[in-house]
N, CA, C and O atoms as a GROMACS GRO file, in nm:
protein
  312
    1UNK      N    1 -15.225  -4.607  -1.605
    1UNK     CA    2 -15.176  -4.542  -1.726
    1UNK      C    3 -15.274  -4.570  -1.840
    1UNK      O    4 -15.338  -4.674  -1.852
    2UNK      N    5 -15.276  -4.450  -1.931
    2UNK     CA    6 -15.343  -4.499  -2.049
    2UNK      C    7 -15.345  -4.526  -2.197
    2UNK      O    8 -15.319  -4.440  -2.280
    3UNK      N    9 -15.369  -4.622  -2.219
    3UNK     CA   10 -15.297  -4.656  -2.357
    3UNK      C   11 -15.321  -4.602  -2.444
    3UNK      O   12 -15.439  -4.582  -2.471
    4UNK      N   13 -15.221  -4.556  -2.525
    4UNK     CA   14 -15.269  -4.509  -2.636
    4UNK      C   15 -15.232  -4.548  -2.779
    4UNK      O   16 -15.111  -4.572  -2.788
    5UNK      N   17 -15.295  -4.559  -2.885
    5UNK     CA   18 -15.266  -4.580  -2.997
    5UNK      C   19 -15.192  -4.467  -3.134
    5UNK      O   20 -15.276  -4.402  -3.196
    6UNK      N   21 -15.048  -4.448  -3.174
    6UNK     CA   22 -14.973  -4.329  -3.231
    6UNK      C   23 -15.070  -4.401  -3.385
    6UNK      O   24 -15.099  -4.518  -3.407
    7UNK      N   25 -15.098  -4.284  -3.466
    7UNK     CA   26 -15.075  -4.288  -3.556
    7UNK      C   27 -14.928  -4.302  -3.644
    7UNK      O   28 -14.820  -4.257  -3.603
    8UNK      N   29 -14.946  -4.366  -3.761
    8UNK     CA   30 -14.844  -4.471  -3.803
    8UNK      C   31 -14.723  -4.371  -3.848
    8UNK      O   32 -14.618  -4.436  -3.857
    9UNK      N   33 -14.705  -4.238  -3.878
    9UNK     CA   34 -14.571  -4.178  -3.889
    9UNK      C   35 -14.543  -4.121  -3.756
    9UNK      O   36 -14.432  -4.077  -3.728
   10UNK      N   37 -14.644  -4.120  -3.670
   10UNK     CA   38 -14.554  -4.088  -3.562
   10UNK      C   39 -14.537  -4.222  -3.478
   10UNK      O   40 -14.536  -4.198  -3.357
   11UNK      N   41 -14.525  -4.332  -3.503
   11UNK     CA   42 -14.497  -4.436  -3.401
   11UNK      C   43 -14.355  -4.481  -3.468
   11UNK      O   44 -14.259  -4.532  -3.410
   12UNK      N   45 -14.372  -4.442  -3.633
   12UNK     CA   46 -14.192  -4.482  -3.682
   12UNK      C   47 -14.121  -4.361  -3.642
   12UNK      O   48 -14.018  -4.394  -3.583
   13UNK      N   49 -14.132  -4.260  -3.650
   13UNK     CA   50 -14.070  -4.142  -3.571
   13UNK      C   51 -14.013  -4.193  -3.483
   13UNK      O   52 -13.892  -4.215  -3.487
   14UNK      N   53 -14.112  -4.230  -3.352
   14UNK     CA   54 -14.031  -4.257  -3.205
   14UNK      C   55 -13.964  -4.382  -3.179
   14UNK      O   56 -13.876  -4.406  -3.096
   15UNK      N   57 -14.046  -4.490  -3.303
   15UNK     CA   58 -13.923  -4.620  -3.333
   15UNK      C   59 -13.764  -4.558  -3.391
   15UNK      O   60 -13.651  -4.562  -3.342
   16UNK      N   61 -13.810  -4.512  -3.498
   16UNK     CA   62 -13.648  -4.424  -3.511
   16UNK      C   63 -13.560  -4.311  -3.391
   16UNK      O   64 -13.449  -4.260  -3.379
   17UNK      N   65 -13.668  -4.313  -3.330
   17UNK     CA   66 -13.600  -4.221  -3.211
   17UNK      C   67 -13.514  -4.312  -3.129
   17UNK      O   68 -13.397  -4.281  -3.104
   18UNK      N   69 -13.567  -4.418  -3.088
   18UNK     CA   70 -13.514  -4.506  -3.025
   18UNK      C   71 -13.423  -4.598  -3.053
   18UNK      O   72 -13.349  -4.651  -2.971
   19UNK      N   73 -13.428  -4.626  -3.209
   19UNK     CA   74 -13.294  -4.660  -3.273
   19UNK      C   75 -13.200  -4.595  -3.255
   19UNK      O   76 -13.094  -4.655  -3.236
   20UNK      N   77 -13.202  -4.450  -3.254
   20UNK     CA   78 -13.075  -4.377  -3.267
   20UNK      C   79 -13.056  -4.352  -3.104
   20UNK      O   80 -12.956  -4.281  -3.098
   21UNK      N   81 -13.082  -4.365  -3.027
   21UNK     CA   82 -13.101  -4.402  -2.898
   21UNK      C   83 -13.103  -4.226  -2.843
   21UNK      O   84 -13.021  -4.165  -2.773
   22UNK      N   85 -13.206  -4.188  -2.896
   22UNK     CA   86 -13.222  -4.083  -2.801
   22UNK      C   87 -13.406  -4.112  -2.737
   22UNK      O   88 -13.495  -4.028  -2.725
   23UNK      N   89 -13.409  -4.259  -2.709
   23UNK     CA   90 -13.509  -4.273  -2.586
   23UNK      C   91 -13.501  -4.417  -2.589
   23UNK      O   92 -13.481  -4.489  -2.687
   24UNK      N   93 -13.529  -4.463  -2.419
   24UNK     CA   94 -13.506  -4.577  -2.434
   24UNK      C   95 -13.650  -4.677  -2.500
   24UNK      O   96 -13.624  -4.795  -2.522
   25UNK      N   97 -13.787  -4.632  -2.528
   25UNK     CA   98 -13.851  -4.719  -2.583
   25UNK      C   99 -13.972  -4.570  -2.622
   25UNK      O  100 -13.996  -4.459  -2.574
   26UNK      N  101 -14.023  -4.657  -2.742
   26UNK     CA  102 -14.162  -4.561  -2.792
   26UNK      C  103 -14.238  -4.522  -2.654
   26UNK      O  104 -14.300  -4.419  -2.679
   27UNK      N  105 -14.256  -4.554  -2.542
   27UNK     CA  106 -14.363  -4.476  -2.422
   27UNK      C  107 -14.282  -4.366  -2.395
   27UNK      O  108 -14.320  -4.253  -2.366
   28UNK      N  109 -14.132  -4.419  -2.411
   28UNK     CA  110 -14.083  -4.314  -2.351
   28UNK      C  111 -14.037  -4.183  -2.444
   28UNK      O  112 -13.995  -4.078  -2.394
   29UNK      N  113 -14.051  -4.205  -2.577
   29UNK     CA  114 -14.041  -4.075  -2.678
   29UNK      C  115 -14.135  -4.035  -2.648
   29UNK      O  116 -14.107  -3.915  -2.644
   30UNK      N  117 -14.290  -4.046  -2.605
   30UNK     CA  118 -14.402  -4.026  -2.623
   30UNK      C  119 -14.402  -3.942  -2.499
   30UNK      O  120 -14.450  -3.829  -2.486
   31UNK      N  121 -14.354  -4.000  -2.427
   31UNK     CA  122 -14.387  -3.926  -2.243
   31UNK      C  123 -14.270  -3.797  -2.293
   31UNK      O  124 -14.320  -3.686  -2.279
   32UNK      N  125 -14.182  -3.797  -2.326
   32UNK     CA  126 -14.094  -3.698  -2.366
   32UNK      C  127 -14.203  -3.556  -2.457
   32UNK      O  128 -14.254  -3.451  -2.421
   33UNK      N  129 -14.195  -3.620  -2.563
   33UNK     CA  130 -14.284  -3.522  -2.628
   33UNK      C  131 -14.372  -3.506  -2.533
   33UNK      O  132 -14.356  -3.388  -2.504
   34UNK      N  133 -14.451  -3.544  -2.470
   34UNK     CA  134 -14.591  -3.486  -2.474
   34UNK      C  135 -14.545  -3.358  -2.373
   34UNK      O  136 -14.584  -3.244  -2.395
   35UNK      N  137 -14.459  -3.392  -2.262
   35UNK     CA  138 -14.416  -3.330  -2.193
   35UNK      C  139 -14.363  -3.215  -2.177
   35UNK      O  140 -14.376  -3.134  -2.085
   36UNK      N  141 -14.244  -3.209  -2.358
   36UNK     CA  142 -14.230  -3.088  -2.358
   36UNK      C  143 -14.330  -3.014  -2.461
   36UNK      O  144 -14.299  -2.914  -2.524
   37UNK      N  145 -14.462  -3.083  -2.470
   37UNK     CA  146 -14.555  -3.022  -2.538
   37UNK      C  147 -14.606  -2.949  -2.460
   37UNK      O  148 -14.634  -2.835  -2.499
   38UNK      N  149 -14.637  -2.988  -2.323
   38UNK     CA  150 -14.729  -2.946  -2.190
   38UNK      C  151 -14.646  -2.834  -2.198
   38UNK      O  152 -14.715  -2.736  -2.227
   39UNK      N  153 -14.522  -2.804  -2.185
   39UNK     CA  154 -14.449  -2.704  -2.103
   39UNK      C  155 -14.435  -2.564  -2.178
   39UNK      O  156 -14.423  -2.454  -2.124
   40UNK      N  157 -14.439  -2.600  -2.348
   40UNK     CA  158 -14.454  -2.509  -2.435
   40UNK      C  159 -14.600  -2.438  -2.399
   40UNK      O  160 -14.603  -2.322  -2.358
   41UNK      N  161 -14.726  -2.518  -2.418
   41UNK     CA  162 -14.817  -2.478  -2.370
   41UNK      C  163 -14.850  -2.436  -2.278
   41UNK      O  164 -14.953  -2.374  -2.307
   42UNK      N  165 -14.820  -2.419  -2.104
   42UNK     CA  166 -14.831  -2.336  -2.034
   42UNK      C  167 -14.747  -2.232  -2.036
   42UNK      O  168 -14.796  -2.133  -1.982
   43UNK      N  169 -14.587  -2.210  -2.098
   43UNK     CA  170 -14.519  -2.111  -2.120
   43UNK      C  171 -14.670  -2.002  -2.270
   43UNK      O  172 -14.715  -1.888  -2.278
   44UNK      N  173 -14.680  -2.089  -2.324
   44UNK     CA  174 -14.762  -1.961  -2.430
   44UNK      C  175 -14.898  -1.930  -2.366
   44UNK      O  176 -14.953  -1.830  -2.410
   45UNK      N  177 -14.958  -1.995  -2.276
   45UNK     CA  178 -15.119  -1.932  -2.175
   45UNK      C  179 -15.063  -1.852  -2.122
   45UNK      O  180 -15.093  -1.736  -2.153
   46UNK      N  181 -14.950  -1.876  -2.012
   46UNK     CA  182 -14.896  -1.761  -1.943
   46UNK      C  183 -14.834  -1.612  -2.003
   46UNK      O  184 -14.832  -1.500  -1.953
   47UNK      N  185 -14.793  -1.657  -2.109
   47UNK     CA  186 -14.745  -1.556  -2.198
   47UNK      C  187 -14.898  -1.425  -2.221
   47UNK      O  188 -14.918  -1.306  -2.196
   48UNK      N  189 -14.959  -1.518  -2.270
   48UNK     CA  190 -15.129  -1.454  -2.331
   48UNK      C  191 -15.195  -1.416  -2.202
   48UNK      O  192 -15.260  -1.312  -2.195
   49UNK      N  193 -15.182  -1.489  -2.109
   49UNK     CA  194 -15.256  -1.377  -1.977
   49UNK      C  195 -15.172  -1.251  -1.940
   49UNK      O  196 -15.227  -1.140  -1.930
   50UNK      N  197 -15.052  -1.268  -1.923
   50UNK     CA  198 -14.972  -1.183  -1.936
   50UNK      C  199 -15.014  -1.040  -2.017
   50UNK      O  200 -15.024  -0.926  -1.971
   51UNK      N  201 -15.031  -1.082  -2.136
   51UNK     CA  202 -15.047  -0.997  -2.232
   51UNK      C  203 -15.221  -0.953  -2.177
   51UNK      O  204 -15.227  -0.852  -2.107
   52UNK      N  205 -15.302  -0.998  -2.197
   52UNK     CA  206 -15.441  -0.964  -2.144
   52UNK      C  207 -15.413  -0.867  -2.037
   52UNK      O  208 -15.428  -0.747  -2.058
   53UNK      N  209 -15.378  -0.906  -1.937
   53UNK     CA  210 -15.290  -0.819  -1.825
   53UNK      C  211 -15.268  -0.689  -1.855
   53UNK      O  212 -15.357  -0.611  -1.821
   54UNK      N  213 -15.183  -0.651  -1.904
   54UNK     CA  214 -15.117  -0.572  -1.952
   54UNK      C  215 -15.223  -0.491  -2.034
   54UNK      O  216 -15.255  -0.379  -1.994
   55UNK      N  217 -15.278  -0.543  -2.147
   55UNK     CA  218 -15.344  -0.463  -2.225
   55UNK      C  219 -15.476  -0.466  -2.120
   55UNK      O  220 -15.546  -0.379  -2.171
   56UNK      N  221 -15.512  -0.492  -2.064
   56UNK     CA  222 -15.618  -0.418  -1.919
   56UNK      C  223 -15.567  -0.340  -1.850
   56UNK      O  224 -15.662  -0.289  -1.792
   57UNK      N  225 -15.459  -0.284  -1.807
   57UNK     CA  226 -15.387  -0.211  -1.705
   57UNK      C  227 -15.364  -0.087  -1.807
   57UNK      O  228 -15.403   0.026  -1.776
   58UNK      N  229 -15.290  -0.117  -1.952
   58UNK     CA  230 -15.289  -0.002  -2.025
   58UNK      C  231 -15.325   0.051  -2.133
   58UNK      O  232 -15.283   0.139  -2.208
   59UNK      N  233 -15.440  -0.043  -2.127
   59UNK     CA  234 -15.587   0.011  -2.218
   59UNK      C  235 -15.528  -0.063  -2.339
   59UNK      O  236 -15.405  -0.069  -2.347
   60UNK      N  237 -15.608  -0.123  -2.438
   60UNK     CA  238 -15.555  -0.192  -2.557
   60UNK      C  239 -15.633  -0.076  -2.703
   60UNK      O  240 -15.700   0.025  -2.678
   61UNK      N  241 -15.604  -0.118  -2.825
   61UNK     CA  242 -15.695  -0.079  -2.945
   61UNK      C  243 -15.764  -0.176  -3.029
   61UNK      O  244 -15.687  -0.263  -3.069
   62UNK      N  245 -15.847  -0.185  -3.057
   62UNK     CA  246 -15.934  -0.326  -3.125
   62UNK      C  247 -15.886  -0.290  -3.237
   62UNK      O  248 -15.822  -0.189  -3.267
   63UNK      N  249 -15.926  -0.395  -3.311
   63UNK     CA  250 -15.869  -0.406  -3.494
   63UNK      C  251 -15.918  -0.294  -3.537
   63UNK      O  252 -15.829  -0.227  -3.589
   64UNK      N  253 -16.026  -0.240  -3.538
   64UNK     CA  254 -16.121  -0.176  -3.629
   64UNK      C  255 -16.013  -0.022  -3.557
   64UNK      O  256 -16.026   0.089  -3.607
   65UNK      N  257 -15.952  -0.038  -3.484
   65UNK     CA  258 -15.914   0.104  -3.471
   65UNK      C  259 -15.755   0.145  -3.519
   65UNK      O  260 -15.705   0.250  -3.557
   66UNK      N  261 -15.703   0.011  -3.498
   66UNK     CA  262 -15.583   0.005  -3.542
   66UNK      C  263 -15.563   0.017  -3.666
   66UNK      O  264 -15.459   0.080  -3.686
   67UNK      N  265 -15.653  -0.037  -3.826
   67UNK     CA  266 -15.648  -0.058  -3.943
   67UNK      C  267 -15.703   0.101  -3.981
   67UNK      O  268 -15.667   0.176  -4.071
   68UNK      N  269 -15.803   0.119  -3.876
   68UNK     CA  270 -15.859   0.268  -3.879
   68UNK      C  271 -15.688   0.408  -3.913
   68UNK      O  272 -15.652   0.497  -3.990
   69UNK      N  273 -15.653   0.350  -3.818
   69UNK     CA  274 -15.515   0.454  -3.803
   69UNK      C  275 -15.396   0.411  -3.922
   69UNK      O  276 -15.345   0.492  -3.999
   70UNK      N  277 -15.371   0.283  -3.917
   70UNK     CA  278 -15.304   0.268  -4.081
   70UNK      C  279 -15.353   0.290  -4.192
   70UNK      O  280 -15.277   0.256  -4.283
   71UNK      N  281 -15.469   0.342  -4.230
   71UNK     CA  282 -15.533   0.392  -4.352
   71UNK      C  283 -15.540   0.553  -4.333
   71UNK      O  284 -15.572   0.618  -4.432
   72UNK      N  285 -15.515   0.616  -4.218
   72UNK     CA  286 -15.496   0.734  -4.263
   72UNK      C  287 -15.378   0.787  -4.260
   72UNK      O  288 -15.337   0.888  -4.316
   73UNK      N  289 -15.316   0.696  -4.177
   73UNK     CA  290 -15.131   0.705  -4.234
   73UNK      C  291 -15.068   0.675  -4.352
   73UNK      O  292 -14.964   0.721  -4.398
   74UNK      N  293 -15.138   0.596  -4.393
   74UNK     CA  294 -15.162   0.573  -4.526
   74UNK      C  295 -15.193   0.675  -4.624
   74UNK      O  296 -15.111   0.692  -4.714
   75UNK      N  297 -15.302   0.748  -4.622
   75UNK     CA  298 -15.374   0.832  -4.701
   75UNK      C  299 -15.279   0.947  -4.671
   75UNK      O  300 -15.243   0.985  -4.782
   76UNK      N  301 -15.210   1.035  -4.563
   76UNK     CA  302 -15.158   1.109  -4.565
   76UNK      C  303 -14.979   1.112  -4.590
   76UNK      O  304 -14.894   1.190  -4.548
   77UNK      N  305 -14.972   1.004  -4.666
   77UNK     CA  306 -14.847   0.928  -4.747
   77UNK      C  307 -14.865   0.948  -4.902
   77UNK      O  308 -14.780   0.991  -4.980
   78UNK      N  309 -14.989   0.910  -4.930
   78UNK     CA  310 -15.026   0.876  -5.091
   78UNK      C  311 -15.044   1.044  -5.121
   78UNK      O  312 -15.074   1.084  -5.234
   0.00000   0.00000   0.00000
């Protein structure tokens, strides 16, 4: 395992976490978070390949074309 050192509001964080006993010691707020940090993060890669996916299969529009088309929706408003 490897040790690590929290910076000082997040090590009273997970000391207060553990006071209020939702973990039984700071490794283990830490293994908690990080964990459901990991899981957020492969839920949002997968999300974004997903999306890449998709906009390859059904063709995407780059910025310059999209801002292109709200300025003349625009202009034919004004």
């Amino acid at each position: 395992m490897t040790a690590i050192t929290l910076p000082a509001d997040l090590e009273a964080w997970a000391r207060a976490e553990v006071a209020a006993g939702r973990g039984k010691t700071v490794e283990d707020v830490a293994n908690n978070a990080i964990a459901r940090y990991r899981a957020q993060m492969e839920t949002f890669r997968r999300s974004l390949d997903e999306a890449e996916a998709e906009a390859g299969r059904e063709g995407a529009l780059d910025a310059e074309a999209v801002f292109s088309e709200l300025k003349a929706r625009y202009a034919e408003r004004a």
